[in-house]
C-alpha positions as CSV (number, residue, x, y, z in Angstrom):
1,X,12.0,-49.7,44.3
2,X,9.6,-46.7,44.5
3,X,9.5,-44.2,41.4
4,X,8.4,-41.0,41.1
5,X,5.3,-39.7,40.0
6,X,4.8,-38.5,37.0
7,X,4.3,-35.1,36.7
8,X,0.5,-34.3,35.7
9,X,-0.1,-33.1,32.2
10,X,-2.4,-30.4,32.3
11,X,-4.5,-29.6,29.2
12,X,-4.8,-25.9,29.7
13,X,-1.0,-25.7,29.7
14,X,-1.1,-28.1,26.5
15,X,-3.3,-25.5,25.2
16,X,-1.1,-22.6,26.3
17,X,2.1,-24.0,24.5
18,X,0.2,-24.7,21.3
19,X,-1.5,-21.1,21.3
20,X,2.6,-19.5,21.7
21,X,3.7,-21.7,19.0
22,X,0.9,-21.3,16.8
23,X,1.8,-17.4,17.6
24,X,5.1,-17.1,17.1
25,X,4.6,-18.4,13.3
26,X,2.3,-16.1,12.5
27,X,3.7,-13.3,14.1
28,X,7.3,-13.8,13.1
29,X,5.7,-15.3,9.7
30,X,3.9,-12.0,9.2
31,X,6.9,-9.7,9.0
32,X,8.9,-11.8,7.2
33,X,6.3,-12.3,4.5
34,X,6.0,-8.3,4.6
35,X,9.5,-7.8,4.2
36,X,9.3,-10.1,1.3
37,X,6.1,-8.6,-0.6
38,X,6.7,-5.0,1.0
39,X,9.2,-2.1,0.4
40,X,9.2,1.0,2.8
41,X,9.8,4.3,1.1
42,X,10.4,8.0,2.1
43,X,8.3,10.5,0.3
44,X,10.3,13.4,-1.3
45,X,7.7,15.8,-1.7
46,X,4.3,17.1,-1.7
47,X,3.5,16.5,-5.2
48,X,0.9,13.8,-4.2
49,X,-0.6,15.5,-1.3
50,X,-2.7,15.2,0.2
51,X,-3.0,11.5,-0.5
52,X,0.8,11.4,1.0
53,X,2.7,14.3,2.0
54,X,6.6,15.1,2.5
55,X,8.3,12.9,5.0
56,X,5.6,10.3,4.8
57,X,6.9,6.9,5.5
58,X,4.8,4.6,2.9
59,X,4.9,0.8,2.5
60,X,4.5,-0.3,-1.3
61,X,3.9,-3.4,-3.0
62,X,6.8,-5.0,-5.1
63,X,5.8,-5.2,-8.6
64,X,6.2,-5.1,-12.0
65,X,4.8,-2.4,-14.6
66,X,2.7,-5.3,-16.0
67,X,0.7,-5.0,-13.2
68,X,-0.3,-1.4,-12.9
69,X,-3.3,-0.3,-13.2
70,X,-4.9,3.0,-13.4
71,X,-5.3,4.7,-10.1
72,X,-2.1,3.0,-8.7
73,X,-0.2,5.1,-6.9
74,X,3.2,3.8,-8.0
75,X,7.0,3.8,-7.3
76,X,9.2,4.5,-10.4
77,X,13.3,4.9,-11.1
78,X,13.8,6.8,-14.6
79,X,17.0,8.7,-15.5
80,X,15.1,11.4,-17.2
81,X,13.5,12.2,-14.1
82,X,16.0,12.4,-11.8
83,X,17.4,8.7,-11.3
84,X,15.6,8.5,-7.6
85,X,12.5,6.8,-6.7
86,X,9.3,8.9,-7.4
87,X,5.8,8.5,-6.2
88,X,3.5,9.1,-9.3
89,X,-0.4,8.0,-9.8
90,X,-1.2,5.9,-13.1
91,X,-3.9,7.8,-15.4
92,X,-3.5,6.3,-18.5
93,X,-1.6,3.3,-19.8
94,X,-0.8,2.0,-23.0
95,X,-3.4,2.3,-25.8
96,X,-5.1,5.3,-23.7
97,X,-5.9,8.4,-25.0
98,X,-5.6,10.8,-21.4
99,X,-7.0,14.4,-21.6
100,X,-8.9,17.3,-19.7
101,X,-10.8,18.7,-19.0
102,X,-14.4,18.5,-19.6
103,X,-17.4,20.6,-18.4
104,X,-17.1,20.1,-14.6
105,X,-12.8,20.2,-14.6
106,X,-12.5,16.6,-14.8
107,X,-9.9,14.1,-16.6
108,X,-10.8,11.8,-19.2
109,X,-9.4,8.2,-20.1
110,X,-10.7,7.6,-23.8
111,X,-13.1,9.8,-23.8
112,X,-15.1,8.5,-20.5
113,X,-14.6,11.5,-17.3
114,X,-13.1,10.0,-14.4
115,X,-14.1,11.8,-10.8
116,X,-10.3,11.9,-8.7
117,X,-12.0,12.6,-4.9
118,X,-8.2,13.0,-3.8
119,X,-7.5,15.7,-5.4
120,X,-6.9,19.0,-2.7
121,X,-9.9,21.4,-2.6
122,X,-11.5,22.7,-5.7
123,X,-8.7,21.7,-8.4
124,X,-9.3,21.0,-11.2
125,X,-7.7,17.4,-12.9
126,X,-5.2,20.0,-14.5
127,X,-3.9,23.1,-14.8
128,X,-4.4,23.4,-18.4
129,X,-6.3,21.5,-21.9
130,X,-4.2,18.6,-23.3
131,X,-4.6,15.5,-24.5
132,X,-2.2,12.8,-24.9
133,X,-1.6,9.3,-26.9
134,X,-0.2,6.7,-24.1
135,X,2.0,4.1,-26.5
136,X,1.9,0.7,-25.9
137,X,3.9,-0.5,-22.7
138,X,4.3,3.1,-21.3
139,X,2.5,5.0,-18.2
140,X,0.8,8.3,-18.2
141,X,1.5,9.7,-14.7
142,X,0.9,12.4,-12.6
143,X,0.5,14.1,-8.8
144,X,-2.3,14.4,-6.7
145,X,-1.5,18.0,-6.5
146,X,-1.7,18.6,-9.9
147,X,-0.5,22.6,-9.5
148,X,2.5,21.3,-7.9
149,X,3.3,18.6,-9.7
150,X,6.2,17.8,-12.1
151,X,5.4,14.5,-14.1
152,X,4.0,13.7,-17.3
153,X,1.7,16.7,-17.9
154,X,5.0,18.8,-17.4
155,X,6.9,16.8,-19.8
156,X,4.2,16.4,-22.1
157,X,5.0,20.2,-23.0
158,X,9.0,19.2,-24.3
159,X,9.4,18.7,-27.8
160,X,9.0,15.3,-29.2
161,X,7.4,13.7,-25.5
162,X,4.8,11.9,-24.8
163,X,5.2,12.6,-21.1
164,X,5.0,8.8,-20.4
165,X,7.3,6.7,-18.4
166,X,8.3,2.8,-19.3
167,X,6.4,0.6,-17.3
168,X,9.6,-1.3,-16.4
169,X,10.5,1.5,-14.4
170,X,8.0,0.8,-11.9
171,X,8.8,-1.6,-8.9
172,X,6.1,-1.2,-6.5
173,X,2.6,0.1,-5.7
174,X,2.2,2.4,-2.3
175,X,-0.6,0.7,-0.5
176,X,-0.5,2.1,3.5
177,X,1.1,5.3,5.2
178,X,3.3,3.4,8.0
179,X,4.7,6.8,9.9
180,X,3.9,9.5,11.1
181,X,1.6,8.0,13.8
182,X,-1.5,10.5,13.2
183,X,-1.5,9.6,9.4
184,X,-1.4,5.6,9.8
185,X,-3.4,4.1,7.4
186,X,-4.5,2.1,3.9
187,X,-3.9,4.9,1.1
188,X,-7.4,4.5,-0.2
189,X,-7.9,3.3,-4.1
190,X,-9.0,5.4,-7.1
191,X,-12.5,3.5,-7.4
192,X,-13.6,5.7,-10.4
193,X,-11.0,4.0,-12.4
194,X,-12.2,0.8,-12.0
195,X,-14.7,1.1,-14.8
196,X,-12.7,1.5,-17.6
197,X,-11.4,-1.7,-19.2
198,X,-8.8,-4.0,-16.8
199,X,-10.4,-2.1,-14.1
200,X,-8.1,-1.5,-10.7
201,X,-5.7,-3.4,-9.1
202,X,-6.7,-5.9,-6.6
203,X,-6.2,-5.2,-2.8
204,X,-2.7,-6.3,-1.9
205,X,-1.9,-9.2,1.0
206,X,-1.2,-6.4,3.6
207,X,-4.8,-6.2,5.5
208,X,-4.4,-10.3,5.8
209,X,-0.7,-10.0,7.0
210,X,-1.3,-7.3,9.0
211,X,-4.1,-9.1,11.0
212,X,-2.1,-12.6,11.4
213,X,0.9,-10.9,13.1
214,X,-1.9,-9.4,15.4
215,X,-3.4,-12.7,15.9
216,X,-0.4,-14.0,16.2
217,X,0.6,-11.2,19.1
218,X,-2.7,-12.2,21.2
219,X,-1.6,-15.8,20.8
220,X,1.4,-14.9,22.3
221,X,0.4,-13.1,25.1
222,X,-2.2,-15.3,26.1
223,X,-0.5,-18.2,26.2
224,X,2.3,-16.7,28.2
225,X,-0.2,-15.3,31.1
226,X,-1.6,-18.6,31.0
227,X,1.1,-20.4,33.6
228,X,1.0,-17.6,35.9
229,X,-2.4,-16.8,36.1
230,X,-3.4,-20.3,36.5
231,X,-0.6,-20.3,39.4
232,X,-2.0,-17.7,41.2
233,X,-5.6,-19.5,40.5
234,X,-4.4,-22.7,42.6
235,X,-2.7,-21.4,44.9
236,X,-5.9,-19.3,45.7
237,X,-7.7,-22.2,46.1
238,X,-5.5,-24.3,47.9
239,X,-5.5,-21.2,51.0
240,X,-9.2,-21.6,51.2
């Protein structure tokens, strides 16, 4: 009794399988990881332009207050202002004494002057002198566009408010612009900040996601061409 012969394994398609599986996990692995760690948001208005502007659609870190640091670009609920969530960057936090300006217009975080590069044009860090006491687990925040801003230097000027917001109030911190497509990027960190005591916050797992679901695409894509391509390959060869 004859049998048939077994069909030959080749390696390249071995190969080709392993490269769509190994693909498929990190693609699909990469978005559900960023829809685990990651929050999209709206932005309501142009008080932090030009860092992110009205109708920018911004991907933030979940998080606790904890783990703010100053320079964060944060995303905070808080009844008093408004109930909605706010985009606000972290200035001072608790223990901090936050005021301006000095000689050249700038802010200073316990006394040390702290250059803000993201701030529009020629501004200075605020539209007038204060200086404010952040208690202990509270936030001192405020806008990029500090003319246009309501936040804590706004409230600072009600009576009996330290302008500050809980810290529990905050759930994530805005790391990349996602939409539209000409402003697609990493919102870039307030470096300055980062020597002061606790310094800045770390980079978030975005850049490492972001590249293993694109890893994970070429995977994909090569491994699929494989069969055909080395199809069209033989059967070259076999008409010569």
């Amino acid at each position: 009794m004859s049998t048939a012969p077994r069909p030959r394994i080749r390696p390249g398609a071995v190969l080709a399988n392993a490269a769509v599986a190994v693909g498929c996990v990190l693609f699909l692995g990469g978005f559900v990881l960023a829809a685990i760690l990651y929050q999209p948001y709206e932005v309501p208005t142009d008080s932090m332009a030009p860092t992110v502007s009205t109708g920018d659609r911004v991907l933030a870190h979940r998080m606790g207050g904890d783990e703010a640091h100053r320079g964060d670009v944060v995303v905070f609920r808080e009844e008093t202002w408004g109930d909605v969530p706010m985009l606000k960057r972290v200035v001072g936090v608790g223990g901090d004494t936050v005021a301006c300006c000095d000689d050249r217009g700038r802010l200073t975080v316990n006394g040390r002057p702290v250059d803000e590069p993201y701030l529009p044009g020629d501004q200075p860090a605020a539209p007038y002198s204060f200086s404010a006491e952040v208690p202990e687990g509270e936030l001192f925040l405020l806008g990029d566009d500090r003319q246009n801003s309501i936040d804590s230097l706004t409230r600072l000027l009600g009576e009996d408010s330290t302008g500050t917001v809980p810290a529990e109030a905050v759930s994530a911190r805005v790391e990349a612009i996602v939409w539209p497509v000409d402003r697609i990027g990493m919102v870039p960190g307030a470096a300055d900040f980062g020597d002061l005591p606790g310094g800045t916050s770390p980079d978030g797992p975005l850049r490492p996601i972001l590249w293993a679901a694109a890893a994970g695409a070429v995977l994909i894509l090569g491994g699929t061409a494989y069969g055909p391509v080395s199809r069209r390959l033989r059967r070259r060869r076999a008409n010569r």
